[in-house]
mmCIF file as Biopython writes it, N, C-alpha, C and O atoms, coordinates in Angstrom:
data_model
#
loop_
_atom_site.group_PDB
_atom_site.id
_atom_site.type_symbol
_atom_site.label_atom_id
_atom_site.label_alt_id
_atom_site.label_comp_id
_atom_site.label_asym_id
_atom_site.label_entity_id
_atom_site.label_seq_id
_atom_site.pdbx_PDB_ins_code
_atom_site.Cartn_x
_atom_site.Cartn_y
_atom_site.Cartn_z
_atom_site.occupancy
_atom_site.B_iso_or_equiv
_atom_site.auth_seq_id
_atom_site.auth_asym_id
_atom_site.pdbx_PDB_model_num
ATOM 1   N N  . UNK A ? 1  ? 111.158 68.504 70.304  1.0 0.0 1  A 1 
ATOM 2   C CA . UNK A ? 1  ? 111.166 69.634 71.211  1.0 0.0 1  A 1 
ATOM 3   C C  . UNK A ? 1  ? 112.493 69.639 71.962  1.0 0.0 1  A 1 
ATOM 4   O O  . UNK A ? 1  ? 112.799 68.560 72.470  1.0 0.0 1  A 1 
ATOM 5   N N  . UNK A ? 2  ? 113.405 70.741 72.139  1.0 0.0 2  A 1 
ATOM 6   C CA . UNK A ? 2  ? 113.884 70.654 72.838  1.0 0.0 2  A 1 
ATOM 7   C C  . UNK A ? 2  ? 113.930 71.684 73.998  1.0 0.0 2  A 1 
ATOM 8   O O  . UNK A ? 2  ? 113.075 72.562 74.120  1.0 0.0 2  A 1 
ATOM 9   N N  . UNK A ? 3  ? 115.318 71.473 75.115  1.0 0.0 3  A 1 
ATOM 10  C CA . UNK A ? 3  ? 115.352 71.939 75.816  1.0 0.0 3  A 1 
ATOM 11  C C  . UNK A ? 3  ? 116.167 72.302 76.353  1.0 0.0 3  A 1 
ATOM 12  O O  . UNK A ? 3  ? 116.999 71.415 76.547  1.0 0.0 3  A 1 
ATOM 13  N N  . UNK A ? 4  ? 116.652 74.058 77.106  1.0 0.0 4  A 1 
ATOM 14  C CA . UNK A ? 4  ? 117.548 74.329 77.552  1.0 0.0 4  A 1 
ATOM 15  C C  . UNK A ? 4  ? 117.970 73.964 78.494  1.0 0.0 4  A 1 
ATOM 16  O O  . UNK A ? 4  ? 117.163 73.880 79.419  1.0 0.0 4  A 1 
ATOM 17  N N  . UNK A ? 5  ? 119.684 73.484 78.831  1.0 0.0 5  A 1 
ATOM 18  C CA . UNK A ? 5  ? 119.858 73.027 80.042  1.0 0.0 5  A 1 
ATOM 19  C C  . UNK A ? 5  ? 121.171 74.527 80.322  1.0 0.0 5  A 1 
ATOM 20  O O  . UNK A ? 5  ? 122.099 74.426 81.124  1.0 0.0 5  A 1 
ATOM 21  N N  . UNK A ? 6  ? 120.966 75.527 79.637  1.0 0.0 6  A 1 
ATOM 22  C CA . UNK A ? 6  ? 122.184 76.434 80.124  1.0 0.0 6  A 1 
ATOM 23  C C  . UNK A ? 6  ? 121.289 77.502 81.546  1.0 0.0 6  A 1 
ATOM 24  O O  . UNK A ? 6  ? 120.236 77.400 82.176  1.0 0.0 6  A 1 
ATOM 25  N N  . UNK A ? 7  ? 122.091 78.169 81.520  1.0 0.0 7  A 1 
ATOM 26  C CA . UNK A ? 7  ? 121.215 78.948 82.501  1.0 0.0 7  A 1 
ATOM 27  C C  . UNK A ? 7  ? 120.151 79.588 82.418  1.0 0.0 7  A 1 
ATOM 28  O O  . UNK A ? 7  ? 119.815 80.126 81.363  1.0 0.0 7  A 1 
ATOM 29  N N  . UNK A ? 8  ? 119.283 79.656 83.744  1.0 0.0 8  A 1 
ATOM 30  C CA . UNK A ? 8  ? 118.136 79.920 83.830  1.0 0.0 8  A 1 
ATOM 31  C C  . UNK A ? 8  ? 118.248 81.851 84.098  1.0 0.0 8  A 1 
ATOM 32  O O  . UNK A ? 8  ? 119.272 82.423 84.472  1.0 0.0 8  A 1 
ATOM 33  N N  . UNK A ? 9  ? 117.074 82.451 83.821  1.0 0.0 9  A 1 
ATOM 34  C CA . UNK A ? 9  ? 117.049 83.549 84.128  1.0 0.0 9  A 1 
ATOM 35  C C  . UNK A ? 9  ? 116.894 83.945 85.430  1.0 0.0 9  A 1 
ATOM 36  O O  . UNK A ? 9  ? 115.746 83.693 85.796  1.0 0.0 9  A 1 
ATOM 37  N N  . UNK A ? 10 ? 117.299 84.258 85.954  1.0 0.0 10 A 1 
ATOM 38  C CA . UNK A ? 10 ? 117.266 84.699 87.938  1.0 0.0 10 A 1 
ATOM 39  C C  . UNK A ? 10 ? 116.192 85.335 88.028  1.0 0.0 10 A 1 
ATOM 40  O O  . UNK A ? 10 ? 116.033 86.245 87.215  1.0 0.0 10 A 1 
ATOM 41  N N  . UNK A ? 11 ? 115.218 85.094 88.937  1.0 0.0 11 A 1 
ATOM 42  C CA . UNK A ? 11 ? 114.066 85.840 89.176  1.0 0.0 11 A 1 
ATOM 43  C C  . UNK A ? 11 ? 114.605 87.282 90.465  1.0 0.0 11 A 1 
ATOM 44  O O  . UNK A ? 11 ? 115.227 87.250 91.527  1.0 0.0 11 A 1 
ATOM 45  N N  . UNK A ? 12 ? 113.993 88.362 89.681  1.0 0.0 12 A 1 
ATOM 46  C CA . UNK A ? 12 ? 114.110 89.505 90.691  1.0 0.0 12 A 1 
ATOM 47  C C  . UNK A ? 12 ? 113.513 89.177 91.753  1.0 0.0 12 A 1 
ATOM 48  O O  . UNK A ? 12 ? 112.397 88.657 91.710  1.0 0.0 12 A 1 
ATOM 49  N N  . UNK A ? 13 ? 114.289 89.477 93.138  1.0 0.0 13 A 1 
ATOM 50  C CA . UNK A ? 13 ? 113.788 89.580 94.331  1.0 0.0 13 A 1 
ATOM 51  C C  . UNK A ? 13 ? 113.447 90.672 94.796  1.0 0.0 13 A 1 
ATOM 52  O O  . UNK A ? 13 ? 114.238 91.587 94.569  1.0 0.0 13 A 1 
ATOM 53  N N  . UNK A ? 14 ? 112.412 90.954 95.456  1.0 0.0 14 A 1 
ATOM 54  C CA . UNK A ? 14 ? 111.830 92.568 96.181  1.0 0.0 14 A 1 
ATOM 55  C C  . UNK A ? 14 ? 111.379 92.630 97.660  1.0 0.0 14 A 1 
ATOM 56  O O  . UNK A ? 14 ? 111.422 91.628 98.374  1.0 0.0 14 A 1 
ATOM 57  N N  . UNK A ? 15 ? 110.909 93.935 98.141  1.0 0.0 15 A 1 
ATOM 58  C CA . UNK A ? 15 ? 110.819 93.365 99.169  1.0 0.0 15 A 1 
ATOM 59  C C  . UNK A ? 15 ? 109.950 93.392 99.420  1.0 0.0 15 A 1 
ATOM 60  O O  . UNK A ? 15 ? 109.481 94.506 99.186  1.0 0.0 15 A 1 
ATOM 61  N N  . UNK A ? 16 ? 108.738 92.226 100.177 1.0 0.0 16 A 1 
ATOM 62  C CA . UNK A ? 16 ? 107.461 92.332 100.426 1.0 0.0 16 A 1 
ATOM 63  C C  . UNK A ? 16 ? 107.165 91.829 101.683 1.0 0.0 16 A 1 
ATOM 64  O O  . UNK A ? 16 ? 107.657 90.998 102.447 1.0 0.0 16 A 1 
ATOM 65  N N  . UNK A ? 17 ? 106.000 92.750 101.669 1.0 0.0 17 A 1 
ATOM 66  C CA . UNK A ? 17 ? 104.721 92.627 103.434 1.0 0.0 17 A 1 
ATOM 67  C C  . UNK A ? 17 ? 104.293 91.258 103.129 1.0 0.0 17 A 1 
ATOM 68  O O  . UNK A ? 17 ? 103.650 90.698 102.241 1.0 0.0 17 A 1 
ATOM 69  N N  . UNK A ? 18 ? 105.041 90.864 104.464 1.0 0.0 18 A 1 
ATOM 70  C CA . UNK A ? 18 ? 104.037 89.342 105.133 1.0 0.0 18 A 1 
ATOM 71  C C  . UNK A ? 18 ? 103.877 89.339 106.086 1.0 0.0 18 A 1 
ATOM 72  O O  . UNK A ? 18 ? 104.515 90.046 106.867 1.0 0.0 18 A 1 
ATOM 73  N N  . UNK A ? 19 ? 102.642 88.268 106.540 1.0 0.0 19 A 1 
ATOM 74  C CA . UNK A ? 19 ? 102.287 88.291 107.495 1.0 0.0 19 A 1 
ATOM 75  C C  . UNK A ? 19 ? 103.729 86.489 108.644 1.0 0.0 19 A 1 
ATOM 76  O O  . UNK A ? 19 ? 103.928 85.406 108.095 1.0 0.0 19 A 1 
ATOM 77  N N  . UNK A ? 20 ? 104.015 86.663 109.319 1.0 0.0 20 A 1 
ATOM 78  C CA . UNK A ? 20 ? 104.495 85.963 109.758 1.0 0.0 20 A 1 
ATOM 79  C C  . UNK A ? 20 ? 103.999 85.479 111.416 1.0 0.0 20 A 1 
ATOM 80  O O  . UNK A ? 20 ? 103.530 86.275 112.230 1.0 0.0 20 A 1 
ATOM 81  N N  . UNK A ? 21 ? 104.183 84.279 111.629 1.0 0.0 21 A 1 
ATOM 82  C CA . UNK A ? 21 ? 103.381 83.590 112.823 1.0 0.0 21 A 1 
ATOM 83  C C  . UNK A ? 21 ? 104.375 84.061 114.117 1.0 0.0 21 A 1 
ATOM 84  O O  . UNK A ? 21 ? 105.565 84.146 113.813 1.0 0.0 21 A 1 
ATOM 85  N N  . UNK A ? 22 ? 104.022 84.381 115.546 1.0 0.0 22 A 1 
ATOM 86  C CA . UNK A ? 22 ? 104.266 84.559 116.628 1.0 0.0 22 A 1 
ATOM 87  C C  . UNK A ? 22 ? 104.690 83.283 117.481 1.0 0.0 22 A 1 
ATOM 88  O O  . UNK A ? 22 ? 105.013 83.369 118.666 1.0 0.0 22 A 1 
ATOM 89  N N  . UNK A ? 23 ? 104.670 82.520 117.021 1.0 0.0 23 A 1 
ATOM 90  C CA . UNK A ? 23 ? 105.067 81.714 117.849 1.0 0.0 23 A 1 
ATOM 91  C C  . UNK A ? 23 ? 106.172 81.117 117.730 1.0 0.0 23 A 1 
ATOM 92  O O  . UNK A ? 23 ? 106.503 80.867 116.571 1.0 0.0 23 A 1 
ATOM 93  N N  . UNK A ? 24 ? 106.824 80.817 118.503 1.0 0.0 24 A 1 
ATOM 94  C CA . UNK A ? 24 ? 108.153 80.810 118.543 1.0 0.0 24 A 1 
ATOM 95  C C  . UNK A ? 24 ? 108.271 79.310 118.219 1.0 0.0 24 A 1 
ATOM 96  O O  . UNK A ? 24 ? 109.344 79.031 117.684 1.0 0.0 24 A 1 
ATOM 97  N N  . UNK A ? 25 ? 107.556 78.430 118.381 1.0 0.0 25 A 1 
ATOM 98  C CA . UNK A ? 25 ? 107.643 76.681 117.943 1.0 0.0 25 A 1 
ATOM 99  C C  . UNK A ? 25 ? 107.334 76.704 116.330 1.0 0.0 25 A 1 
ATOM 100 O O  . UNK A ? 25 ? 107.821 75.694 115.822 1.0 0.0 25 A 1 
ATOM 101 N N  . UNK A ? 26 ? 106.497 77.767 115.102 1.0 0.0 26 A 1 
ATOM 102 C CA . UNK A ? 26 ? 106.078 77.499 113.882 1.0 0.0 26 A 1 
ATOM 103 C C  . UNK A ? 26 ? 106.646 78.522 113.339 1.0 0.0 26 A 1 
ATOM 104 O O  . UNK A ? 26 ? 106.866 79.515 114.034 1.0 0.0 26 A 1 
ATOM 105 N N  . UNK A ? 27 ? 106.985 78.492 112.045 1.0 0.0 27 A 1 
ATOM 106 C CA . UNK A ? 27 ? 108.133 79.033 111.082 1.0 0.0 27 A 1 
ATOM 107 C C  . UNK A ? 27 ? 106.917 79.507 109.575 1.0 0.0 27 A 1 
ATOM 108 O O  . UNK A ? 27 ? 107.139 80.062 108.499 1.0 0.0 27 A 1 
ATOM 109 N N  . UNK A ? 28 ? 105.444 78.864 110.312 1.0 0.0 28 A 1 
ATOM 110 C CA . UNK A ? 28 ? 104.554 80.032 109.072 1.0 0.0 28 A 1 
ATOM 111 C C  . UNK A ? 28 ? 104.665 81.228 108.950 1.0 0.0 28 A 1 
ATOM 112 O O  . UNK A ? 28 ? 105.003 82.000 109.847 1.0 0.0 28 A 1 
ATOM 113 N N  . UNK A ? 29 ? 104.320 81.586 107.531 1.0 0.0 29 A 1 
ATOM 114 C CA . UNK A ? 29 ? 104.316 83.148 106.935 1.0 0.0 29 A 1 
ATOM 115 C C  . UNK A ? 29 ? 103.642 82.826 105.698 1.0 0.0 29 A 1 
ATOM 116 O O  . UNK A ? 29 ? 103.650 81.752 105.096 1.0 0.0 29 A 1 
ATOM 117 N N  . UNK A ? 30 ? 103.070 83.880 105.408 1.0 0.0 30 A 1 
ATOM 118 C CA . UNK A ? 30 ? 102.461 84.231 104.435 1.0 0.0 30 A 1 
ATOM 119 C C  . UNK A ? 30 ? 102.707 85.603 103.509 1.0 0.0 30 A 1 
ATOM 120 O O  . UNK A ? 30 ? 103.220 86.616 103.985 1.0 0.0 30 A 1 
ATOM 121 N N  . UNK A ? 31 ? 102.290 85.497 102.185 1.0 0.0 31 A 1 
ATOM 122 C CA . UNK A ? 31 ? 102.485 86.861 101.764 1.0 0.0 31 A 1 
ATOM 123 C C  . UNK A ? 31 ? 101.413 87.552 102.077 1.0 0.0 31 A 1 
ATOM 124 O O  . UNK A ? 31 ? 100.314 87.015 102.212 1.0 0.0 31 A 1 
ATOM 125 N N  . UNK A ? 32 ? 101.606 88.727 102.214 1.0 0.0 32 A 1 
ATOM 126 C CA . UNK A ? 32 ? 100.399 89.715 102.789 1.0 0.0 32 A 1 
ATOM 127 C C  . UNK A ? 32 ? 99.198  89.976 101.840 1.0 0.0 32 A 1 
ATOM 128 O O  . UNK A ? 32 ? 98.061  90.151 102.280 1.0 0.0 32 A 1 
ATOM 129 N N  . UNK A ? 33 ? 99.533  89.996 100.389 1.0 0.0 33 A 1 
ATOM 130 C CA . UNK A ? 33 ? 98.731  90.231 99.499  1.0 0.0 33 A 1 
ATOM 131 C C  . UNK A ? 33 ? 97.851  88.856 98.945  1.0 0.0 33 A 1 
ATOM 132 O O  . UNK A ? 33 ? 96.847  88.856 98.234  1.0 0.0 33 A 1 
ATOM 133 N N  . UNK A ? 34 ? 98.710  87.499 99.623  1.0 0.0 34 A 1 
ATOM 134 C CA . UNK A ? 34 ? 97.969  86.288 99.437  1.0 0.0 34 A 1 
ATOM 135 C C  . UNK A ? 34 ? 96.909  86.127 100.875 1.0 0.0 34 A 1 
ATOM 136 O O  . UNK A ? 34 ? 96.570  84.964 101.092 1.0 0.0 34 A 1 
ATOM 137 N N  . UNK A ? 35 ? 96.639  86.656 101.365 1.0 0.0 35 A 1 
ATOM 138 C CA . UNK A ? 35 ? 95.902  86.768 102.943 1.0 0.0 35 A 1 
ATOM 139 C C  . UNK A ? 35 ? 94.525  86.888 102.441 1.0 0.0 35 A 1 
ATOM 140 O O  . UNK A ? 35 ? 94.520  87.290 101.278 1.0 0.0 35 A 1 
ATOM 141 N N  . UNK A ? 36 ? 92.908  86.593 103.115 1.0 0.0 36 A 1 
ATOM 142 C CA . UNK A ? 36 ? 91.934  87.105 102.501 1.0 0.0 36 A 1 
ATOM 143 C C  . UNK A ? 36 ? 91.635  88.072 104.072 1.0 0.0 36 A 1 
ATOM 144 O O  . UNK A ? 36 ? 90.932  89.082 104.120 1.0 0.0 36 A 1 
ATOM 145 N N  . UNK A ? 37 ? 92.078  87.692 104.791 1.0 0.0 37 A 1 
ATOM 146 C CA . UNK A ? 37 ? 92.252  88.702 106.148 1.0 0.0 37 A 1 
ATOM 147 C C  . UNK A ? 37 ? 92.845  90.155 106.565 1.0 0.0 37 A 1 
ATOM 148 O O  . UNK A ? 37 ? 93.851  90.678 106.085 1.0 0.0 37 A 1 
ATOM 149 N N  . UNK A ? 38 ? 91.993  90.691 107.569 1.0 0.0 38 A 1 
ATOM 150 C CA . UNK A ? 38 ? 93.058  92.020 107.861 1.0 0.0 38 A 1 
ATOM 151 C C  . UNK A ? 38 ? 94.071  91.480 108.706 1.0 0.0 38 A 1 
ATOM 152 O O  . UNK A ? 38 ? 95.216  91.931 108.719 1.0 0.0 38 A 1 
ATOM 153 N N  . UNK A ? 39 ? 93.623  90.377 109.523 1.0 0.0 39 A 1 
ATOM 154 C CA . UNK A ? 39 ? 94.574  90.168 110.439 1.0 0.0 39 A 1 
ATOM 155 C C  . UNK A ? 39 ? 94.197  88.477 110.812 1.0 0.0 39 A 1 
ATOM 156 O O  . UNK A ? 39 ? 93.372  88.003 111.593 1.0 0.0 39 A 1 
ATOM 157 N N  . UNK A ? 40 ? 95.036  87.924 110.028 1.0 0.0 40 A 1 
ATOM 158 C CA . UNK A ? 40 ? 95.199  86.646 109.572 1.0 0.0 40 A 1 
ATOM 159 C C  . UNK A ? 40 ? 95.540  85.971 110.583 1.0 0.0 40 A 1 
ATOM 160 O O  . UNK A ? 40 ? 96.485  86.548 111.121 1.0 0.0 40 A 1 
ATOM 161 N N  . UNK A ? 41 ? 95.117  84.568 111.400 1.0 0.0 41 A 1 
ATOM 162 C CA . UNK A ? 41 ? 95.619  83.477 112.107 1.0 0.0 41 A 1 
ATOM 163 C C  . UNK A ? 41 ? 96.627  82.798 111.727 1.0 0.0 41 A 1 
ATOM 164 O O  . UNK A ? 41 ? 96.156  82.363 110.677 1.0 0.0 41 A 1 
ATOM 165 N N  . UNK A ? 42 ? 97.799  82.317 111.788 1.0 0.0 42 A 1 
ATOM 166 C CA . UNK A ? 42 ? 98.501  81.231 111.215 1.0 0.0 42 A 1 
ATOM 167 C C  . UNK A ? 42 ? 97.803  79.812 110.847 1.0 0.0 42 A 1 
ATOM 168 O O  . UNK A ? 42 ? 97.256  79.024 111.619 1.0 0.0 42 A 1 
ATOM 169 N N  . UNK A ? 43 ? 97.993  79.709 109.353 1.0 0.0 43 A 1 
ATOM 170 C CA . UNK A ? 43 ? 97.295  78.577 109.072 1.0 0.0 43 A 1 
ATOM 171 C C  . UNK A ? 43 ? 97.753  77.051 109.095 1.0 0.0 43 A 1 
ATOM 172 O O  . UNK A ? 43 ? 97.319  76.012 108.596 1.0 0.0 43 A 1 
ATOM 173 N N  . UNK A ? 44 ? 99.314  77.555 110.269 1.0 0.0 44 A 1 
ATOM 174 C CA . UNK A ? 44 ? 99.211  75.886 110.625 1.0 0.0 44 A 1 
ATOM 175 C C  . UNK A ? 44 ? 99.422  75.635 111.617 1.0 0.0 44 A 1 
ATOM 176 O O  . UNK A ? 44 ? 99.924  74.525 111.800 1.0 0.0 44 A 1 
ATOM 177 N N  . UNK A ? 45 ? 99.129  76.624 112.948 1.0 0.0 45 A 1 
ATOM 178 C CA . UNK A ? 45 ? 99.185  76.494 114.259 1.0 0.0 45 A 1 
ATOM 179 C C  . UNK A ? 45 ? 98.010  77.277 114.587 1.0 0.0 45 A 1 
ATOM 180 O O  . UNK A ? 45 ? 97.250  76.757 115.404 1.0 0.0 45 A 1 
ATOM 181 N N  . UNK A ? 46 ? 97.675  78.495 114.093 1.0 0.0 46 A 1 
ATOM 182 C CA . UNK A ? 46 ? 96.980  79.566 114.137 1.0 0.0 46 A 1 
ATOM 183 C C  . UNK A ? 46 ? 96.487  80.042 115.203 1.0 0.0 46 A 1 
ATOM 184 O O  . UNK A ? 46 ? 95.371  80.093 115.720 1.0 0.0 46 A 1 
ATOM 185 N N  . UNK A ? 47 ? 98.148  80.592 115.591 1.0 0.0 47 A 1 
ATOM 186 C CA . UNK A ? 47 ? 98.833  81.906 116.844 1.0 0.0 47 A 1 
ATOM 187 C C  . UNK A ? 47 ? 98.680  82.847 115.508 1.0 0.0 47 A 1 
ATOM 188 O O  . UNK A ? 47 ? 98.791  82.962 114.288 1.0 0.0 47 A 1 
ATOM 189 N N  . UNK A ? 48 ? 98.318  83.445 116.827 1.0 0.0 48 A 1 
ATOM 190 C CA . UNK A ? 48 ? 98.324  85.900 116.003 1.0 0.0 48 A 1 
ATOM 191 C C  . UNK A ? 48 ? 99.683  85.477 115.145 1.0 0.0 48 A 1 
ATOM 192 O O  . UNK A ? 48 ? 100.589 84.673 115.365 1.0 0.0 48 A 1 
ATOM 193 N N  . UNK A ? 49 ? 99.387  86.426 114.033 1.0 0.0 49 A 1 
ATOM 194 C CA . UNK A ? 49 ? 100.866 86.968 113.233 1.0 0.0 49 A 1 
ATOM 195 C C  . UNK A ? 49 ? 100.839 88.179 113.089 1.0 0.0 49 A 1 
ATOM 196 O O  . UNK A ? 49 ? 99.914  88.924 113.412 1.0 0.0 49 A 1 
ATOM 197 N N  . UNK A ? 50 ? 101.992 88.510 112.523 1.0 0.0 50 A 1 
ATOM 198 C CA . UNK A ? 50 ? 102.736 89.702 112.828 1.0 0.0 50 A 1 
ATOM 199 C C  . UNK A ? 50 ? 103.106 90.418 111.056 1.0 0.0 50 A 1 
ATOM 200 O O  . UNK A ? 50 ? 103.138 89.604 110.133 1.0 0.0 50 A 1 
ATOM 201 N N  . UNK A ? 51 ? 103.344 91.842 110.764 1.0 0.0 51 A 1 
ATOM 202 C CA . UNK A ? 51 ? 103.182 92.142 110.017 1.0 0.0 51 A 1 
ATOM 203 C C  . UNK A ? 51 ? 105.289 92.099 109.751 1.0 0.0 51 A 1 
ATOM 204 O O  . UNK A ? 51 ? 105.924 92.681 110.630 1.0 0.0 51 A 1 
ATOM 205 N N  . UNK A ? 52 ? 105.874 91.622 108.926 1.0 0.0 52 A 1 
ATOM 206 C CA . UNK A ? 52 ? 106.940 92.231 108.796 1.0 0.0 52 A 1 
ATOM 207 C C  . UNK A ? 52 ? 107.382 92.339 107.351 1.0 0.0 52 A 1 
ATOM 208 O O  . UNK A ? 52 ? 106.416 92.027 106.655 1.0 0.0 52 A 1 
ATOM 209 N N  . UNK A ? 53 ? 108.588 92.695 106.492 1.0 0.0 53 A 1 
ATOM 210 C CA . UNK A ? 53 ? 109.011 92.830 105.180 1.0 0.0 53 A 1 
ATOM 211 C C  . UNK A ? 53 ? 109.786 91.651 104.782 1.0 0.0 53 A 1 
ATOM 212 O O  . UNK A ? 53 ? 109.696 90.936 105.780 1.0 0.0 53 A 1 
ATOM 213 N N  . UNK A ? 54 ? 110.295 91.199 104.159 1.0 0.0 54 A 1 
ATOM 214 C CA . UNK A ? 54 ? 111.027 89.822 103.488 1.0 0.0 54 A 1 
ATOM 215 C C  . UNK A ? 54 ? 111.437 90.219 102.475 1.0 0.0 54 A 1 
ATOM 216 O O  . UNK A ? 54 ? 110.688 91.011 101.901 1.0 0.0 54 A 1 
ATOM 217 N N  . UNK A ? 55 ? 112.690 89.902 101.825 1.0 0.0 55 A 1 
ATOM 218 C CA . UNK A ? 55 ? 113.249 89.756 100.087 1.0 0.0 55 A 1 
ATOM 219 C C  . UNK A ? 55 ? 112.832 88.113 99.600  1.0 0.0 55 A 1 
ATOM 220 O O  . UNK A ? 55 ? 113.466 87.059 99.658  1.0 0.0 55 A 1 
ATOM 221 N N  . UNK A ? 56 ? 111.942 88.336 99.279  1.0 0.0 56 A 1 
ATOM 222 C CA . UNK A ? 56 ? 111.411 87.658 98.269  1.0 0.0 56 A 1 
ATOM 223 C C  . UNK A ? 56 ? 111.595 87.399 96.655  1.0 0.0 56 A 1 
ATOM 224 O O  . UNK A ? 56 ? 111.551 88.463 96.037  1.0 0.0 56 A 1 
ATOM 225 N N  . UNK A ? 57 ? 111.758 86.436 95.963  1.0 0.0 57 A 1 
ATOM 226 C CA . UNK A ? 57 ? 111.579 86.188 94.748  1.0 0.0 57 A 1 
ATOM 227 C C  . UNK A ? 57 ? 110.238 86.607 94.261  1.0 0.0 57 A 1 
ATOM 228 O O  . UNK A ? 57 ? 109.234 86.074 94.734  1.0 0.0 57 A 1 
ATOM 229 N N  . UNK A ? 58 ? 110.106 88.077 92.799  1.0 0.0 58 A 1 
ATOM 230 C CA . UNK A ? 58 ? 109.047 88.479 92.693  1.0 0.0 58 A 1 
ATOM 231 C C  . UNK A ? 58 ? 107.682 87.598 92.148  1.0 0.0 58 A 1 
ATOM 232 O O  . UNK A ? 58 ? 107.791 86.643 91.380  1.0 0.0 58 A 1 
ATOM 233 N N  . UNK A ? 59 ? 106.634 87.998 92.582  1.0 0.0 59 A 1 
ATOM 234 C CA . UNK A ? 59 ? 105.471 87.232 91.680  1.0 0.0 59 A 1 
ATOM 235 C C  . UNK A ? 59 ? 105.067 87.811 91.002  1.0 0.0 59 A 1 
ATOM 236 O O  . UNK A ? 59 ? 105.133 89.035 91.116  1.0 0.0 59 A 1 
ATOM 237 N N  . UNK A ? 60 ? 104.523 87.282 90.086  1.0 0.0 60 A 1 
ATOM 238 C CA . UNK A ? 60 ? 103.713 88.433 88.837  1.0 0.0 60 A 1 
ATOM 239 C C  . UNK A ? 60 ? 102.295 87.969 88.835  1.0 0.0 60 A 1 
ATOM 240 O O  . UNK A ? 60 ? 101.466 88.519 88.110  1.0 0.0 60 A 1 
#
């Protein structure tokens, strides 16, 4: 088997809704579409978050 070591294909980045944490001490976020919430806690301080956009690397 082998394997390529030349370049990799660049994943498209877009821009997507996340949810991101309020507090100014934690740097959580989430993607919005990974949430099972309307209005999600931060799941590692879990202060209110906030709805904003990000360029993200796409998921499929």
């Amino acid at each position: 088997m082998a394997f390529s070591r030349g370049p990799k294909e660049p994943v498209p980045e877009v821009e997507t809704n996340v949810w991101s944490c309020t507090s100014d001490d934690c740097q959580g976020w989430m993607r919005e579409s990974f949430s099972f919430n309307e209005e999600p806690s931060c799941p590692l301080c879990e202060s209110t978050m906030e709805r904003e956009v990000r360029v993200l690397p796409e998921v499929k």
